[in-house]
N, C-alpha and C positions, 0 to 999 in steps of 0.2 A: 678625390679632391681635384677639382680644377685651375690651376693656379695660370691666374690671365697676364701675358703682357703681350704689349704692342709694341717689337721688335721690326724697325727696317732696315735690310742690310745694308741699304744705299736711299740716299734723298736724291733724285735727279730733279735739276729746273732747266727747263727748256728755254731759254732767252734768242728770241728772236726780233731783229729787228728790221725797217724798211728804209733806205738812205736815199728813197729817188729825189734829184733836183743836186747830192751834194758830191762833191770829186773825194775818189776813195785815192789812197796813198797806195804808194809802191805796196807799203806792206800788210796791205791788202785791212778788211775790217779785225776789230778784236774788243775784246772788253776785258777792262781793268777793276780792279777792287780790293779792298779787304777780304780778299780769299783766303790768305793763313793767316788770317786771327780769328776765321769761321772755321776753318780745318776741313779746305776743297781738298778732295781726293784727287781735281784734273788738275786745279791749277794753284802751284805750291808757293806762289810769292805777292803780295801786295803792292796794289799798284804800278804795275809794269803790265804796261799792250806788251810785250812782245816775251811774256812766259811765256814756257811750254804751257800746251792746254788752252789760250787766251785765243787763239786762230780761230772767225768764225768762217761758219760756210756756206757762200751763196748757193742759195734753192731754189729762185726762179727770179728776173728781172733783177730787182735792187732790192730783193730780199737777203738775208745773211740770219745762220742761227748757230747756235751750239748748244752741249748739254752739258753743264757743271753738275757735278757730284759732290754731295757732302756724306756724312759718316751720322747715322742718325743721331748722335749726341749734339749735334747742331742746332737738330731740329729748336724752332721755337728764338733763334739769338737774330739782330737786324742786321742785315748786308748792305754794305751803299756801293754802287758800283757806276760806271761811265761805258758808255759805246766809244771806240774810238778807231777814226779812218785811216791808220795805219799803226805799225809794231814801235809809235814813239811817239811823246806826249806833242813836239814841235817837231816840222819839218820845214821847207822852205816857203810853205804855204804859209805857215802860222800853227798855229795850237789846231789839232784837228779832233779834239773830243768834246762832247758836247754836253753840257749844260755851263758854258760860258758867261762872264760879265755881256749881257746884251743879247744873249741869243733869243730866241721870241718866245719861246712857248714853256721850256722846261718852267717849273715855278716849285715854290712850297708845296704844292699841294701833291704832290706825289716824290719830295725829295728833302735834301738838307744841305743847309748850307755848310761849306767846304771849307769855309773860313778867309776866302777867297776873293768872297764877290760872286760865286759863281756857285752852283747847285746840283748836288749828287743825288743820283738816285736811289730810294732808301726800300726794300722790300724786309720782310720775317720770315727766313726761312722755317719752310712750312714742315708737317710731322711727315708728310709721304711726299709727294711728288707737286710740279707746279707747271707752269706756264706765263712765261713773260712774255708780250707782245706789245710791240710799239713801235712809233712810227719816230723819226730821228727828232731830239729836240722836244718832243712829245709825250705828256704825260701817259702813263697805263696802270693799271692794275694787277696784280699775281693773282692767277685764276689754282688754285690748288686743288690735288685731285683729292678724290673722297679713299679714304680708308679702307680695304676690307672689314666688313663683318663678318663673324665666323660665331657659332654656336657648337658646344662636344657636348655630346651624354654621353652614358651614364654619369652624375656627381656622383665621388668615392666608393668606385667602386672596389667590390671585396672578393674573392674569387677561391678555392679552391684549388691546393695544388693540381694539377693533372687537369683542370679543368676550363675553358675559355670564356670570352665573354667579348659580344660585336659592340664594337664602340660607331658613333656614329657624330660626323662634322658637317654642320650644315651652311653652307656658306655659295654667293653669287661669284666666286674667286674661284681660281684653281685650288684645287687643296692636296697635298703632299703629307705624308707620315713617315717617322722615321721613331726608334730606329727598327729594321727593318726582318731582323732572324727572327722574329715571335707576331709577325703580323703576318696576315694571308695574303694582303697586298701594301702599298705604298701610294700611288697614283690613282687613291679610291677614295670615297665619301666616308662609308663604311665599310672598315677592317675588321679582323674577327684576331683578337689579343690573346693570345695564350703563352703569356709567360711563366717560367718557373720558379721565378723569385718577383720581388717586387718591385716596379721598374718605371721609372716617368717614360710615357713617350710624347712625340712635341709635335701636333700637328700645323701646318702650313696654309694658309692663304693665302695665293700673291694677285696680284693685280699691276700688268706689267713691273714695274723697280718697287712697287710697294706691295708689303706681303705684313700678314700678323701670326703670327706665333703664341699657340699655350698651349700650355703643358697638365699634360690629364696623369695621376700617377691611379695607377693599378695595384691595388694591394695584395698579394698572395697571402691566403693562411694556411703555413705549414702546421698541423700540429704533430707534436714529436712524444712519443712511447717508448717507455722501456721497465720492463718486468722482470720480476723476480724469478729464479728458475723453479721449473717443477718438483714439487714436494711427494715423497711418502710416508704417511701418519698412520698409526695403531688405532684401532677403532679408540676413540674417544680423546683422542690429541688435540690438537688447536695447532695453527700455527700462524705467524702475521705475514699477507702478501704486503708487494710494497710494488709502484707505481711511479717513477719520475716522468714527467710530463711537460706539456703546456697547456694552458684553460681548465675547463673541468675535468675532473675524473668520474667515470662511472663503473660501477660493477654488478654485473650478474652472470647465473642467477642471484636473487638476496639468499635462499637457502645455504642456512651456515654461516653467514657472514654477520661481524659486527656491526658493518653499514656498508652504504654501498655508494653513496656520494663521500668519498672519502682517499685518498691515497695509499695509504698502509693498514685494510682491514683485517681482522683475526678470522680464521677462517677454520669453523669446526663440524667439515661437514660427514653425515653419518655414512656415507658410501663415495665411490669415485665420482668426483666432480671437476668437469673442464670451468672453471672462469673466465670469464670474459672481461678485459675494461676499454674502456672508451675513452679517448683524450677528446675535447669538444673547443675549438676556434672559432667562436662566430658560428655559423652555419659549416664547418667544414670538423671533418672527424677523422681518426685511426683508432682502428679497435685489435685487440692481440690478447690471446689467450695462456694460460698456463696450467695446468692438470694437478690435481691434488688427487692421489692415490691412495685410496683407504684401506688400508689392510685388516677387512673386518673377521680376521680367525674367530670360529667361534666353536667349545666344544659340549657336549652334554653329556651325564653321566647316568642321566636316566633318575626315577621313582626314587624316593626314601622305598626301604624294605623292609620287612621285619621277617625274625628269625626264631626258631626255637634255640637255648643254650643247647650248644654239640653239633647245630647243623652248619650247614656250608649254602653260600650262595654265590653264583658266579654274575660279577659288574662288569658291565658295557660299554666303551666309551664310544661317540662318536662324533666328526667335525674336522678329525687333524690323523695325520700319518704315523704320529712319536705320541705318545703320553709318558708322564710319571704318578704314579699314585705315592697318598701319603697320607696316616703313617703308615707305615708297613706291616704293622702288627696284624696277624691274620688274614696276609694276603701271602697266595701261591706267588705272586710277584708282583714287582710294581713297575718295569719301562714296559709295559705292554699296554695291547689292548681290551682284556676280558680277564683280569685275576680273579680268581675265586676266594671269596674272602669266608673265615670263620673265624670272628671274634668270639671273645668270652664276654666281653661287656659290649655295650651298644658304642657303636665309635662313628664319627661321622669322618668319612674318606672325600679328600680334596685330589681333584686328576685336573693335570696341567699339562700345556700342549706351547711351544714354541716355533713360531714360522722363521722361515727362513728369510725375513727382512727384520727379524731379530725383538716379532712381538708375541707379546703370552696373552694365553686366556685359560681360565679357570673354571671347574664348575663342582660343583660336588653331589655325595649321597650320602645320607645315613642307615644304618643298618642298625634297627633297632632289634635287643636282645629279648624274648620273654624265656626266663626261667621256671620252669616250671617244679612244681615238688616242691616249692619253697621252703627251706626250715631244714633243708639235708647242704649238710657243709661237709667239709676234708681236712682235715690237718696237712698242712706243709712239710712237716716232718715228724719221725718219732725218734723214741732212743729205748729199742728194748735188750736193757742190761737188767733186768729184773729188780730194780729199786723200787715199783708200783706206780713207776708216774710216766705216763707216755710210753706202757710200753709194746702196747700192741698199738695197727693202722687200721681204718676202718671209716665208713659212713656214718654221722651223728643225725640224731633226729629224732623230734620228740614224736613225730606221726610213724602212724605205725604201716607202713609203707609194702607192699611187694616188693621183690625184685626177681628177674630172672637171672641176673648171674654176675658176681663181683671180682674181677681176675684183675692182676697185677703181674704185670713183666719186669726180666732185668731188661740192662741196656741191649742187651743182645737178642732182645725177643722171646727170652724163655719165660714158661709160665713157671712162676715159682708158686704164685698163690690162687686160689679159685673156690669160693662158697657161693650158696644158691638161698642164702638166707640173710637179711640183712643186719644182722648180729654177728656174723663174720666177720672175724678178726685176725689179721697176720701179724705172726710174734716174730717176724724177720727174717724167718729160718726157712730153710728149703731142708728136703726130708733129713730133716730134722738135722739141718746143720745151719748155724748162725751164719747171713749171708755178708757181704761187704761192704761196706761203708758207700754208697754213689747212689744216683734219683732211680727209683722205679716210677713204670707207667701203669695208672691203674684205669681201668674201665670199669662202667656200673651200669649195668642193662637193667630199667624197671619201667612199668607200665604206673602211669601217672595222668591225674585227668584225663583220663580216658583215649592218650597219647602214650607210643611207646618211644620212651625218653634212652638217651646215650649220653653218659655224665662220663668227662675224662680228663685225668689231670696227670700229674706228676709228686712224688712224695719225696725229701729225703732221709736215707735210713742213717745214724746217728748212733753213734757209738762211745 
């Protein structure tokens, strides 16, 4: 924005005058006026030859001039003022200032009447500068000097912190720029303006006592960021950035993000992602990133399996350093890597894994069971005290089945029982003495679909 005024630091009138044919006084030429009711900067008092400031000065033959200054708040108000041939209105001569009752030439037409009889001469102080000339008693004119013209571009200009911009005054004047730390010169047409804030600066035209002044302001676009600190999320987390600013916001990538023309996006991205946002001023930017760190653990546990009832299979896990497997039932272990598991029924196994930034992931398998011999069961327990009911242990079934061998251990590993037929039945006793009330372990070797099957459980004996 240009904002124009026409500023003079001083109005100078140059009043000269020529007295040949009249007798000048001891104290010597002067001129008198309404000078402080116009607010002269030389000469401080109305009507009185002999102010300070009122002294003219001869410049060649019966010429005499001086230069009165006013304060350009003047400019434009009427001055009436008199030449007079000495420092007092009478001397012994008579009155020696001139536009008197009778004198020949002064008249209306270049003056006012004084109230007197007699005739002052009346000029407009002008907006810059002037020129009075005339000859004693004699009418003249104020020849006023012309104004500078001055021309600035850029209009409103907008600029980029850290960035500059040539301003340029076009003017027939001298031209001057101030102020002076953010410009490349001062005593130039065209400066190159690199200010850091937003700053009027006031270019100058003078032309001798008269100068114009305007003021061009520069506008700086700061724009200002600040972000939220860096995140880390569990693979499938969200979390909302956040953006205080000025102007727009922008964010990318959009990957993951709930928008991105936006200030506080939710941001759910599937792997590590740096963000970027943008504050936008006008044409001027700051861009500043933050990192969302995705902790994508992830573990496998391998194929669903299947199994025969009695066998054993050994699970794999892979993806993470710690596991736990769960449930436990028929697994050699569970904080490990590779339990071996043998279920009696099909069970599906869930393996869990925990990172050290405090996130889980899961995966599973299932172990399906195929039983085969179907139709051959075990009783849980007997009680053989010879009442007829439960009192031998044995394989039931109505198929008529093979086997190769059906043995039964204490807790301590001994064989107490062993038939090769599956009509074999143990009446409790070990040779031939009734054993102790606690579980035995039985095993049942038989060939079955065309598979040789291993059936094994636990009984207890019941007293």
């Amino acid at each position: 924005m240009i904002i124009c005024n026409n500023v003079f630091s001083q109005i100078t009138i140059t009043f000269t005058v020529d007295v040949a044919g009249m007798t000048i006084g001891a104290g010597g030429m002067h001129i008198a006026g309404q000078f402080e009711t116009d607010s002269s900067l030389t000469i401080l008092s109305d009507w009185n030859p002999g102010a300070p400031g009122s002294q003219m000065t001869l410049i060649s033959g019966t010429t005499y001039t001086v230069d009165v200054q006013f304060p350009f708040s003047a400019a434009g108000k009427p001055l009436e003022f008199e030449f007079v041939r000495d420092d007092v209105w009478t001397n012994s001569t008579g009155d020696v200032s001139e536009g008197n009752p009778g004198d020949c030439c002064l008249d209306l037409s270049c003056g006012v009447e004084d109230g007197s009889g007699g005739i002052n001469r009346i000029i407009i102080i002008p907006d810059c500068s002037g020129t009075y000339t005339c000859s004693w008693n004699n009418c003249a004119a104020l020849i006023s000097s012309t104004s500078p013209a001055i021309t600035v571009t850029p209009m409103n200009p907008l600029i980029c912190k850290g960035e500059s911009i040539q301003l340029s005054a076009t003017s027939l004047a001298s031209v001057s720029w101030s102020p002076d730390p953010s410009l490349s010169c001062t005593l130039c047409n065209n400066p190159i303006a690199g200010p850091d804030t937003t700053t009027y600066y006031y270019v100058t035209a003078s032309i001798g006592n008269c100068m114009v002044i305007e003021t061009v302001l520069v506008s700086v676009a700061v724009p200002e960021l600040n972000l939220s600190n860096d995140q880390m999320l569990c693979a499938g987390e969200s979390v909302q950035l956040s953006a205080d600013g000025t102007g727009n916001i922008s964010w990318s990538p959009a990957s993951g993000l709930s928008c991105t023309s936006c200030n506080d996006p939710v941001a759910s991205p599937a792997l590590t992602t740096q963000y970027f946002a943008t504050a936008t001023v006008g044409g001027c930017s700051l861009t500043d990133s933050l990192l969302i760190t995705v902790d994508d653990l992830s573990i496998h546990a391998g194929t669903d399996q299947n199994i025969y009832f009695g066998e054993s299979i050994q699970l794999n896990a892979e993806g993470a350093s710690a596991y736990l497997w769960q449930p436990p039932d028929g697994l050699s272990c569970t904080e490990c890597t590779s339990p071996v598991a043998s279920p009696t029924v099909t069970t599906q196994y869930v393996v869990t894994s925990t990172s050290d930034n405090g996130c889980k992931a899961s995966d599973s398998i299932s172990v399906f069971i195929t039983v085969p011999c179907k139709g051959i069961y075990f009783p849980n327990a007997f009680t053989p005290n010879g009442d007829g009911m439960n009192d031998t242990f044995g394989p039931i079934s109505e198929l008529d089945i093979p086997i190769n061998t059906f043995r039964i251990f204490d807790r301590w590993g001994r064989l107490v029982f062993e038939s090769n037929t599956f009509g074999g039945q143990w009446d409790g006793s070990f040779q031939k003495k009734p054993q102790p009330i606690e579980a035995y372990i039985y095993y049942l070797e038989l060939s079955c679909e065309g598979k040789n099957v291993l059936l094994k459980g636990d009984v207890m004996l019941i007293r």
